[in-house]
C-alpha positions in Angstrom: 0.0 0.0 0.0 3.1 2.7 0.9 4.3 1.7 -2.7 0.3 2.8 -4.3 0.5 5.9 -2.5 3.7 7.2 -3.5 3.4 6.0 -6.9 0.3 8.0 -6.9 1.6 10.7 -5.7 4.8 10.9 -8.1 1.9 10.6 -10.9 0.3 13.7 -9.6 4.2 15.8 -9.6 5.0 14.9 -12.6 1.9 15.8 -14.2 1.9 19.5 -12.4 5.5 19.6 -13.7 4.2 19.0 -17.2 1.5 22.0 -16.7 3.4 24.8 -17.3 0.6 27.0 -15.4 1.3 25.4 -12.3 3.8 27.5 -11.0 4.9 29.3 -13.8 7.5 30.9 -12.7 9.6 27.9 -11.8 11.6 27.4 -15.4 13.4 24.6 -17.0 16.3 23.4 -14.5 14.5 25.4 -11.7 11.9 23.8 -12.5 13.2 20.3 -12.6 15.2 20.5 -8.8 11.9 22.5 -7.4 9.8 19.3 -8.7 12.5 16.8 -7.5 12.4 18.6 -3.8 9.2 18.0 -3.8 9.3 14.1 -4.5 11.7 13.4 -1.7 9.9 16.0 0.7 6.5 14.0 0.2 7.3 10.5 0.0 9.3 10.5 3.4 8.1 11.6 7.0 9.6 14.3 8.7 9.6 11.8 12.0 9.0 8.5 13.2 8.8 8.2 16.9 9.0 4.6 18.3 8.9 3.2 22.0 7.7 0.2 23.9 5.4 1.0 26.4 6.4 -1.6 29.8 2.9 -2.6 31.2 2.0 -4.2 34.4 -0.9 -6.7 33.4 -3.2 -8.0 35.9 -1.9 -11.2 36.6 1.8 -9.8 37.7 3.2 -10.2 34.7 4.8 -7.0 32.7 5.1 -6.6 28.5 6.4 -4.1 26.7 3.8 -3.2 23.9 5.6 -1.6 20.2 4.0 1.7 19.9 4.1 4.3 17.1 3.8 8.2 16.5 4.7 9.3 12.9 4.4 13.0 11.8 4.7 13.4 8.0 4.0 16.9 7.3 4.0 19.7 8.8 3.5 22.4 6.1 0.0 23.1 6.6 -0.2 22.8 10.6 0.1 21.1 13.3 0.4 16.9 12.9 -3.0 15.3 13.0 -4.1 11.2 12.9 -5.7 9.0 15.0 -3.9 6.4 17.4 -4.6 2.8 16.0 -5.3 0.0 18.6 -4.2 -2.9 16.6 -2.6 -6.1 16.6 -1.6 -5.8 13.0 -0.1 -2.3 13.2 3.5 -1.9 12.1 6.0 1.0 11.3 5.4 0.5 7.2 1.4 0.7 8.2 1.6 4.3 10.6 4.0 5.8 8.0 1.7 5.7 5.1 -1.7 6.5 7.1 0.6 9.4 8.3 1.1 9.9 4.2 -2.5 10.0 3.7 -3.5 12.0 6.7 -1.3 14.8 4.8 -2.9 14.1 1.7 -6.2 14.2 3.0 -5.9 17.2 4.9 -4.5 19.0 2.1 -7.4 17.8 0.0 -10.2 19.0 1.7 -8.4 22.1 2.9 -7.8 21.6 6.6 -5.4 23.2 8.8 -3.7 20.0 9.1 -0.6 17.9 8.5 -0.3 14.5 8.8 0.4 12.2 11.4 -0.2 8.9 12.4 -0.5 6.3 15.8 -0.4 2.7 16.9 -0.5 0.3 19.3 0.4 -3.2 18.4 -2.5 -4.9 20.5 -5.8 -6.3 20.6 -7.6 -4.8 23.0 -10.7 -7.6 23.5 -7.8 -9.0 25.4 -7.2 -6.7 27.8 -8.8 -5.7 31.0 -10.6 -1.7 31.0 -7.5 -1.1 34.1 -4.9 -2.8 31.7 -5.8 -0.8 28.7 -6.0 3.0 30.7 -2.8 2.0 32.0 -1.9 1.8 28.0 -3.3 4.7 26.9 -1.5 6.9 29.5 1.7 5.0 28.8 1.6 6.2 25.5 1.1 9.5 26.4 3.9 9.7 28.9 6.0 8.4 26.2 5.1 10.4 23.4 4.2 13.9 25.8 7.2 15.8 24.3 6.1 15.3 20.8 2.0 15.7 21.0 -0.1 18.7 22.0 -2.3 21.4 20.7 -0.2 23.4 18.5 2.0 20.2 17.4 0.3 17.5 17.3 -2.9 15.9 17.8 -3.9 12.6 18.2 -7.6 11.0 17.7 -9.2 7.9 17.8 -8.8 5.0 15.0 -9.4 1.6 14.3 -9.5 0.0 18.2 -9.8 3.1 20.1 -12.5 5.5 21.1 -13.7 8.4 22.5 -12.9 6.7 26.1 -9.0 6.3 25.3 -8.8 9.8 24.3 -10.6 10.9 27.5 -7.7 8.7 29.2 -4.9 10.6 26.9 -6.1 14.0 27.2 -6.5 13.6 31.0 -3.1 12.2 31.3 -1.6 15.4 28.7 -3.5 17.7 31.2 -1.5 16.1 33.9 2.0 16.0 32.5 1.7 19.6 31.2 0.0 21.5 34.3 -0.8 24.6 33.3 -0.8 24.9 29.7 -3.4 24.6 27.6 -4.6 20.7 27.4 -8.3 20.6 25.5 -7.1 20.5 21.7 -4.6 18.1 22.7 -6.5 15.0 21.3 -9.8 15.0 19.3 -12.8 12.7 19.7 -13.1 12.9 23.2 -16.3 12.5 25.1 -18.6 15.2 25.1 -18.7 15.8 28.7 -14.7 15.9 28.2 -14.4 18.9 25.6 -15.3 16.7 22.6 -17.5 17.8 19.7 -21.1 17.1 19.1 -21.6 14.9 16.1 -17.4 13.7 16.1 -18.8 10.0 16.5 -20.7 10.1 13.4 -18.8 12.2 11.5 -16.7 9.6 9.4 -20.0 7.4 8.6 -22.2 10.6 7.8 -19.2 11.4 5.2 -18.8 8.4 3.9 -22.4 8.2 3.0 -22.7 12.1 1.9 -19.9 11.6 -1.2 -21.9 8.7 -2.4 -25.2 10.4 -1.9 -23.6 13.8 -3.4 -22.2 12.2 -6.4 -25.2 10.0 -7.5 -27.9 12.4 -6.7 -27.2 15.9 -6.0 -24.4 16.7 -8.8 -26.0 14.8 -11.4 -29.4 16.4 -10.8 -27.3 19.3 -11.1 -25.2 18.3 -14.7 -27.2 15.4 -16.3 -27.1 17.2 -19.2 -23.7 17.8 -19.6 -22.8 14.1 -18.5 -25.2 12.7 -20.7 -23.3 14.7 -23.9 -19.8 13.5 -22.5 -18.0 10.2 -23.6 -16.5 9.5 -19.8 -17.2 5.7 -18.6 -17.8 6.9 -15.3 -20.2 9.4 -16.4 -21.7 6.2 -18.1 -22.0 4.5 -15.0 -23.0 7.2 -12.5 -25.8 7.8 -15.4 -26.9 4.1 -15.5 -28.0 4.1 -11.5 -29.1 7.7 -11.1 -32.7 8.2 -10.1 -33.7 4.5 -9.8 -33.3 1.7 -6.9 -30.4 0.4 -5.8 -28.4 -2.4 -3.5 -25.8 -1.4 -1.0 -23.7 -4.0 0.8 -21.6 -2.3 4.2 -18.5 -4.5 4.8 -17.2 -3.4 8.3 -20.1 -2.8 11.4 -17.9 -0.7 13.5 -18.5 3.2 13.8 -17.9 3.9 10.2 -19.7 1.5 8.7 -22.5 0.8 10.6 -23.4 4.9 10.8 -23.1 4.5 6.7 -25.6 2.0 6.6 -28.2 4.0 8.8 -27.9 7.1 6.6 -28.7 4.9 3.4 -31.3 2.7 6.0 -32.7 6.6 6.2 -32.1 8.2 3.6 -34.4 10.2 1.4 -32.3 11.4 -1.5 -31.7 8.0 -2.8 -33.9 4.8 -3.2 -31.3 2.5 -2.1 -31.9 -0.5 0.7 -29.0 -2.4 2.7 -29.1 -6.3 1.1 -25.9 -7.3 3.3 -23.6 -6.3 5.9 -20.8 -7.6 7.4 -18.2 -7.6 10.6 -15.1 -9.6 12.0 -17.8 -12.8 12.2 -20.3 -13.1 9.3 -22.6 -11.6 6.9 -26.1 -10.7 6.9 -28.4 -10.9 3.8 -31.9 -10.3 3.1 -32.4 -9.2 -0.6 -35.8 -7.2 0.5 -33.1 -5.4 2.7 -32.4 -5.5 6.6 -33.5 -3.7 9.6 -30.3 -1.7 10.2 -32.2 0.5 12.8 -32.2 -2.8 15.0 -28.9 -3.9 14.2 -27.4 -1.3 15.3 -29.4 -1.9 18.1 -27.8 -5.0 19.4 -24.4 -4.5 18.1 -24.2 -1.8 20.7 -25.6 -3.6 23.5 -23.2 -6.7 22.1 -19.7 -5.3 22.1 -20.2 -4.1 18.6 -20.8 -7.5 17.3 -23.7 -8.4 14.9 -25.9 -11.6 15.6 -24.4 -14.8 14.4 -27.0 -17.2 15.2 -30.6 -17.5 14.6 -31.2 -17.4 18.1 -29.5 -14.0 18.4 -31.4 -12.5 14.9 -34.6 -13.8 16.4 -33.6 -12.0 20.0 -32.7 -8.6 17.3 -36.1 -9.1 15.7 -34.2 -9.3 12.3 -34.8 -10.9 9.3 -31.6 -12.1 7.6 -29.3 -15.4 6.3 -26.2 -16.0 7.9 -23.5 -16.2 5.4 -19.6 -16.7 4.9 -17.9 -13.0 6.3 -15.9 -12.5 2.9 -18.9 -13.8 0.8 -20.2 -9.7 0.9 -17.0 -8.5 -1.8 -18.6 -10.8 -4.2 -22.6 -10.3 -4.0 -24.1 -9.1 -7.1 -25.2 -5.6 -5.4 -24.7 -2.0 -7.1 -22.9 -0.2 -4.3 -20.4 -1.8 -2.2 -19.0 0.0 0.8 -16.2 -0.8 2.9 -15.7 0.5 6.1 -13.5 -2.7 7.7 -9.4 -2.7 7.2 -7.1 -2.0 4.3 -6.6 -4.6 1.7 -10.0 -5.6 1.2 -10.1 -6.2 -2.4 -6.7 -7.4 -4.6 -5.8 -9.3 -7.6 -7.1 -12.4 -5.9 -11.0 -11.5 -5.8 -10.6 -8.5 -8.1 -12.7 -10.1 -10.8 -15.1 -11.2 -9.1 -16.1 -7.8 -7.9 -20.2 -7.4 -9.4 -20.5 -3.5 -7.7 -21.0 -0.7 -9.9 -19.6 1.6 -7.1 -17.3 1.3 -4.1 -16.8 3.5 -1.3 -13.4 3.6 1.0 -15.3 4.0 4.3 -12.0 2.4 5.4 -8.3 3.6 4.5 -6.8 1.8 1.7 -9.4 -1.2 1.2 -8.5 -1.2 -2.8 -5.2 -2.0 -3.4 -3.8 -0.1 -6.5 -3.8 -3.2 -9.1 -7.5 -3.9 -8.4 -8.3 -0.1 -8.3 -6.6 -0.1 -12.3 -8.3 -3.3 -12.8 -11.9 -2.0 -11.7 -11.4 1.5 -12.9 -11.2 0.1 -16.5 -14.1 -1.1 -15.8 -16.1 1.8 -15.4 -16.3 1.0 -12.0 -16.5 4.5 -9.5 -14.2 4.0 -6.9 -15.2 7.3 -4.3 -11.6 6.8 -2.6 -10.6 7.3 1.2 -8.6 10.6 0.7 -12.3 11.6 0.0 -14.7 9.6 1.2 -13.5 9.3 5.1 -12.3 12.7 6.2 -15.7 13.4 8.3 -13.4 12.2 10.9 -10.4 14.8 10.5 -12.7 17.4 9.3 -15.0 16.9 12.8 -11.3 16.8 14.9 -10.6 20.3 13.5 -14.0 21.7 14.6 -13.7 20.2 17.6 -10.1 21.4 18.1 -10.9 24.9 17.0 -13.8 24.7 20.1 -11.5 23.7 22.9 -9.8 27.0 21.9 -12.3 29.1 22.0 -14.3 27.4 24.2 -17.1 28.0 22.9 -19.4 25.1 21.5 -21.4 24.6 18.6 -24.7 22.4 18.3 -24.8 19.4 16.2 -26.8 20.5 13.6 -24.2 23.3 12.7 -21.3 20.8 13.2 -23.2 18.7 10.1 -24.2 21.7 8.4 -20.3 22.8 8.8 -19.0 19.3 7.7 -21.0 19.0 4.6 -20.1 22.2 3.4 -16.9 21.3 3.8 -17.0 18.1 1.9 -19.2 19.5 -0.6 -17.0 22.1 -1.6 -14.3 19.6 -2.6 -16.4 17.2 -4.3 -17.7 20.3 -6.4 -13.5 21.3 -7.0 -12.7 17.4 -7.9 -16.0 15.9 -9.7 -15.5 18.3 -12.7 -12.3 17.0 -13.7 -12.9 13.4 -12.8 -16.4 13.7 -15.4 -14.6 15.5 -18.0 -11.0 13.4 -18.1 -10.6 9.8 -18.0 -8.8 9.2 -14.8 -9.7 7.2 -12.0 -11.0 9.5 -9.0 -8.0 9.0 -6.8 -5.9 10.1 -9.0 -8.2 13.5 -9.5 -8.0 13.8 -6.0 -4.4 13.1 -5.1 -3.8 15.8 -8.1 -5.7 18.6 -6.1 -4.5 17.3 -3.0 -0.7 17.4 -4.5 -1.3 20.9 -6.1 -1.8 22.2 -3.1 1.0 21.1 -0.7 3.5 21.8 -3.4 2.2 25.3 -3.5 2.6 26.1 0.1 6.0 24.5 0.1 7.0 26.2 -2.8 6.2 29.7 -0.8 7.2 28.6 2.4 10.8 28.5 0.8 11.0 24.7 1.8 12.3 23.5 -2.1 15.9 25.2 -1.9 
């Protein structure tokens, strides 16, 4: 996956270098060292911070637990990313989330570089004492590196708004006196967190698909309907009539996703299948998502997996295989689980008409060529999921000002946001033949070589 990013990214430089009105005034061998700066400057990360946390367990026992803070860029603000709880995390895996955190912040305009954390756990088996005792670790560990105007953790796959209560109550106590509130993002409410940062991610997620298949082609049917673009071709071929969406991934992401589509009123679509860590769920006349979501949260985030536990849901639903969801013959297929969800291995098999990265880097880039040939719309992560980062900014512009906004205007604020780069991106992606990644990492590129261009940072 580092290797897909970067060779994206060295796409999107050398075509800038090739536009001469990118930066005009940079000129032939100027030019060519400015451009080659920039290569080395965004394929590397400024830092990579590594320690082993030592943890008394409950049994008497003591581990030391790999942990992770990488800060890629800096160029646009202070680091942001989320703190991974994992036990698959690894260096390779926190240096290019930390790659796309810049990218994605520089996409959709936030104030933001990019920076990425991890634990290398699973935290089902630890005790609640075991993993606080973790989480403050890592702080302690890390304290001279993170805070408000530096760097600024969240929560990610394993971790929650209860971990970064732990963190930023631990910052608070290693840094007395200074100010400690935008020190992480996605805390509790009660805690200086946001209103609306939980559903953030999911409500995005679902807003790019819903924005792309209704609102900007009621908007430019006409004009797509005149062009010879595939994609235009497919976004054409399911606007304005039913459609099938199957969630892979239940989690926080995914499973707010499928409520917005189980809710929605923009689009006829209806939930067929969706999927976690144990099964699938499929009922073709679509399922009761209201209810899942029910139990999952009442069931450590697990869906039912027996027909004793769908009959205790009230849901109507066959169990099947949990990888069996890539494959079903549905229009929209949304992943919200971990990366490498679809490769050269199941590539072909892939019926969707449209995928959505709920999750980063589900796609890897030889099935994301494969598709895109296709005609296939993949709406990618650097799009797709930055509710999350975009939320974390309101929230950390709040703690400074300490003054709160309600969740409807934290919605009304995010969609704005996300709107406004859909409506920079989607011309270009309708009107050229490349896949939308590569529209996006284009913009996203544009602008982060711009700012280090003026900030001097290319001599």
């Amino acid at each position: 996956m580092e290797k897909q990013t970067r060779s994206i990214v060295q796409d999107s430089l050398n075509a800038l270098m090739e536009n001469q009105d990118f930066l005009p005034e940079l000129q032939e061998q100027r030019r060519k060292k400015a451009f080659t700066s920039l290569s080395a400057i965004l394929s590397t990360p400024n830092k990579i911070h590594k320690s082993f946390l030592r943890i008394p367990l409950d049994d008497g026992s003591v581990v030391r637990i790999p942990s992770f803070r990488v800060q890629h860029n800096d160029a646009l603000g202070p680091y942001k990313g989320g703190i991974r709880f994992h036990e698959s995390v690894n260096e390779e895996e926190v240096v290019n989330l930390a790659f796309l955190m810049t990218l994605k912040n520089a996409l959709h305009s936030v104030p933001f570089g990019g920076g990425k954390g991890g634990i290398v756990l699973d935290p089902r088996k630890y005790s609640e004492r075991e993993l606080n005792l973790i989480a403050r670790k890592y702080v302690r560990y890390f304290s001279d590196v993170i805070g408000p105007d530096k760097d600024i953790p969240a929560p990610d796959v394993g971790s929650s708004a209860r971990e970064m209560d732990w963190m930023m109550t631990e910052y608070k106590k290693i840094t007395a006196g200074n100010p400690y509130l935008g020190s992480f993002t996605g805390k509790s409410i009660e805690n200086g967190g946001s209103l609306g940062r939980r559903e953030a991610t999911g409500k995005g997620v679902y807003f790019t698909f819903r924005y792309l298949l209704h609102d900007y082609i009621k908007d430019n049917e006409q004009q797509l309907a005149s062009s010879d673009n595939v994609f235009a071709a497919t976004a054409l071929s399911l606007y304005n009539r039913p459609l099938t969406m199957a969630v892979q991934g239940f989690g926080n992401v995914g499973s707010i996703a499928a409520l917005e589509a189980y809710n929605s009123t923009h689009i006829n679509n209806r939930v067929v299948a969706v999927s976690d860590r144990n099964i699938t769920l499929y009922n073709a006349d679509g399922l009761d998502i209201l209810s899942l979501v029910e139990f999952a949260a009442t069931n450590q985030g697990d869906l039912p997996n027996t027909a004793e536990q769908l009959e205790q849901a009230k849901v109507t639903a066959e169990i099947r295989g949990r990888d069996e969801l890539l494959t079903m013959p549905v229009d929209v297929l949304l992943l919200a689980a971990l990366e490498n969800q679809i490769h050269a291995d199941n590539m072909q098999d892939i019926q969707a008409r449209v995928i959505i990265e709920g999750a980063n880097a589900p796609v890897t880039q030889e099935a994301d060529d494969y598709l895109s040939e296709q005609g296939v719309i993949i709406i990618p992560d650097i799009l797709a999921n930055a509710g999350g980062v975009i939320v974390s900014y309101l929230e950390w512009l709040q703690g400074r000002e300490t003054q709160y906004y309600s969740e409807e205007e934290v919605f009304r604020l995010l969609l704005e946001k996300m709107k406004n780069t859909m409506d920079l991106v989607f011309p270009q992606f309708f009107g050229d033949p490349l896949p939308l990644r590569q529209n996006c990492y284009i913009h996203a590129v544009k602008r982060l070589s711009t700012i280090l261009y003026r900030q001097g940072h290319l001599y």
